[in-house]
C-alpha positions as CSV (number, residue, x, y, z in Angstrom):
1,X,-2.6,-8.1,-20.8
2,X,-1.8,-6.5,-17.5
3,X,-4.0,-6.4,-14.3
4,X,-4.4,-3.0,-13.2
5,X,-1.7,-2.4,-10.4
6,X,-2.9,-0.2,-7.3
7,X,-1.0,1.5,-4.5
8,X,-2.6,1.7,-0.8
9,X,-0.8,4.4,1.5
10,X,-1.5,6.5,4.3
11,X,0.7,9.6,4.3
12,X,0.9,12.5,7.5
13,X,0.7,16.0,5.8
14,X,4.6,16.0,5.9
15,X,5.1,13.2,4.4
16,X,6.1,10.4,6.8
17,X,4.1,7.0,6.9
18,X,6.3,5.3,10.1
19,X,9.1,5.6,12.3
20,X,10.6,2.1,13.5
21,X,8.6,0.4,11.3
22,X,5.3,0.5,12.3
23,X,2.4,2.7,11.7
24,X,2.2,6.3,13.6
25,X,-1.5,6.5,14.3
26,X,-4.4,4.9,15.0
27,X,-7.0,5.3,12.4
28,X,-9.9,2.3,12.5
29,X,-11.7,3.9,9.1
30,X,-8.3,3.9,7.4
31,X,-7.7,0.6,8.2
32,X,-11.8,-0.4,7.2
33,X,-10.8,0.9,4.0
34,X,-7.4,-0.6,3.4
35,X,-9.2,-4.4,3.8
36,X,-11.8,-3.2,1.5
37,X,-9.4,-2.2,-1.1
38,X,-7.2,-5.2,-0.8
39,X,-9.7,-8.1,-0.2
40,X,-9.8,-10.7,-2.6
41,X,-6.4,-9.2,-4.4
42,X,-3.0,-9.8,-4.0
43,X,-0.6,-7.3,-2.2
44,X,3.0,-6.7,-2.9
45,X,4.9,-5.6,0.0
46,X,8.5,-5.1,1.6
47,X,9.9,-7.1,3.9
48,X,9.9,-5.1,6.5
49,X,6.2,-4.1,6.0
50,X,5.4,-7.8,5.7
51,X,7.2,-8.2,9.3
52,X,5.2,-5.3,11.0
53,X,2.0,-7.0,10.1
54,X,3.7,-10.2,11.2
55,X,1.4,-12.5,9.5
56,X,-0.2,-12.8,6.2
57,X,-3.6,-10.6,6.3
58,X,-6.9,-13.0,5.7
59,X,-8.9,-12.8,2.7
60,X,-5.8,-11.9,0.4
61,X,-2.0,-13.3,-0.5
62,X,0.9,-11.6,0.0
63,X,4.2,-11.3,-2.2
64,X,7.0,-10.5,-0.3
65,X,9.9,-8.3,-2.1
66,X,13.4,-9.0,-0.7
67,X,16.8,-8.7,-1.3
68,X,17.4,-11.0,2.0
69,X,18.4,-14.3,0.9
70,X,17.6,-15.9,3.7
71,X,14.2,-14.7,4.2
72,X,11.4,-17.0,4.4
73,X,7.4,-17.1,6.2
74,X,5.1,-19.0,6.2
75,X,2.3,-18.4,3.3
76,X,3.5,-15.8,1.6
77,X,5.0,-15.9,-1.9
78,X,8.6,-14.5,-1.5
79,X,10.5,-12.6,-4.6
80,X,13.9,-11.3,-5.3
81,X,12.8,-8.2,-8.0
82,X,10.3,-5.9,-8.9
83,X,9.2,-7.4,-12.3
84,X,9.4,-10.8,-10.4
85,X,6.9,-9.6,-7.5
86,X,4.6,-8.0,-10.4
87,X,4.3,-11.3,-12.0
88,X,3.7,-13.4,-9.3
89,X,1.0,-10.4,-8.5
90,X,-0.9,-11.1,-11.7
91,X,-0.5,-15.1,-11.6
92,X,-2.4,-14.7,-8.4
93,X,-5.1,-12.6,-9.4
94,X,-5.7,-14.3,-12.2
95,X,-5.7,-17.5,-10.3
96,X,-8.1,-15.5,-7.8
97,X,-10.3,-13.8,-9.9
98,X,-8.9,-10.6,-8.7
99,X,-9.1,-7.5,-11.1
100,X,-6.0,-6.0,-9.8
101,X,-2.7,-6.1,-7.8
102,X,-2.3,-3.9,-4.6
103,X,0.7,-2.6,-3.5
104,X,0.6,-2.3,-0.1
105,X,4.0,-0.5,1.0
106,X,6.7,0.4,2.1
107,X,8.7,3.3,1.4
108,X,11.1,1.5,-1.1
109,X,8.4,-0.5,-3.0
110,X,6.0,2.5,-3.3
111,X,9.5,4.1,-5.0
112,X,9.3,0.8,-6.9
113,X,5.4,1.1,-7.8
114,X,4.6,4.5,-8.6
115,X,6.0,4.8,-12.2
116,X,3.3,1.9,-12.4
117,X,0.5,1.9,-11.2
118,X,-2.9,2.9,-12.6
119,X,-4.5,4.1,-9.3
120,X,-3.2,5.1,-5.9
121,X,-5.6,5.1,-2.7
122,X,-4.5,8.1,-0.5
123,X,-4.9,8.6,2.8
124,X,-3.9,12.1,4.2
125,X,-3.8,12.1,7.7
126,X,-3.7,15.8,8.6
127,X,-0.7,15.3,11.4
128,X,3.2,15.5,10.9
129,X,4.8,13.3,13.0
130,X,8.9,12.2,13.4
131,X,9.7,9.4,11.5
132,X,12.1,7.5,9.5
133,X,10.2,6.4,6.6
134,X,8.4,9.0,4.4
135,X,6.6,8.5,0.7
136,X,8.6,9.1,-2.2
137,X,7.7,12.2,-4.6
138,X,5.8,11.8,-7.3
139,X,4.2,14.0,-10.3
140,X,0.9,14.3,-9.1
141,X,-0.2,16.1,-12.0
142,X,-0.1,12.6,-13.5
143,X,-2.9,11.5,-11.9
144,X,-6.2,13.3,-12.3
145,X,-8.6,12.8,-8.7
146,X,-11.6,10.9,-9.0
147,X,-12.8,10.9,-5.2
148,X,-12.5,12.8,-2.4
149,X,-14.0,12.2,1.5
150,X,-13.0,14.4,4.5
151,X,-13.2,12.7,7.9
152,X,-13.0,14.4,11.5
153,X,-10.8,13.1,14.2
154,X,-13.0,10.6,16.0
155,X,-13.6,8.4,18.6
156,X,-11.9,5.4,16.5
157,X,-9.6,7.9,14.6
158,X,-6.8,9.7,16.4
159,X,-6.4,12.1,13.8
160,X,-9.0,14.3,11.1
161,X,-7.9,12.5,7.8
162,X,-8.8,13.1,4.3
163,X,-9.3,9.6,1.4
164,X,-8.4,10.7,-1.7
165,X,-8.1,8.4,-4.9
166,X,-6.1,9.3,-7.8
167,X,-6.2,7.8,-11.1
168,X,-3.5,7.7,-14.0
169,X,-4.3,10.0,-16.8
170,X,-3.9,8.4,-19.8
């Protein structure tokens, strides 16, 4: 049987989530949340992602999805295909005790993810920024929401943002 597979994104109300690959704002909740959804689990993520972060994240493992042959870092478990990351994602868990796989971004493996997973972790951030990477479409209306929390532009947020988690209907 299949761990439950789980997507992590923070999304400006126009769609972009970076430009030159990094993040476009500074949100301290968002990022609270994002360690608290992915401790303890495994994260699949891009290349490039896994290079903006530049190091694998405590308290979780990280597979790497590539089509660089040459690619290779220190502590992270690197794969060549979707269905190849997704199985090293469950080996992991399992071996962790995890009860789910995140997938932690970017643009092309969220592409990858979405006819997948079983939950997605939304965060609108109410801003529309240039950039060069935005989140693919998707049909929302397969997903029903199951939580909703508004939050005002702060002193540790840059922008008002709104977490919104969506589950597969079934």
């Amino acid at each position: 049987m299949s761990l439950p597979l789980i997507l992590v994104v923070a999304v400006a109300d126009n769609g972009v989530i970076g430009r030159d690959n990094r993040l476009l704002w500074r949100l301290r909740t968002d990022l609270k949340r994002f360690r608290e959804l992915t401790w303890g689990k495994p994260m699949i993520m891009g290349r490039k992602t896994f290079e903006s972060i530049g190091k694998p994240l405590p308290g979780r493992e990280t597979v790497v999805l590539t089509r660089d042959p040459g690619f290779a870092a220190e502590g992270v478990h690197v794969t060549r295909s979707w269905d190849e990351a997704v199985a090293k994602g469950e080996e992991i868990a399992r071996r962790m005790g995890a009860d789910a796989v995140a997938v932690a971004g970017g643009a092309e493996i969220y592409a990858l993810a979405l006819p997948h997973v079983t939950r997605i972790h939304l965060t609108e951030v109410h801003v529309a920024p240039e950039g060069d990477a935005t989140f693919p479409d998707f049909d929302r209306t397969a997903f029903r929401e199951v939580g909703r929390s508004d939050h005002p532009k702060g002193a540790d947020d840059e922008h008002p943002f709104t977490f919104i988690d969506l589950e597969r209907r079934s």
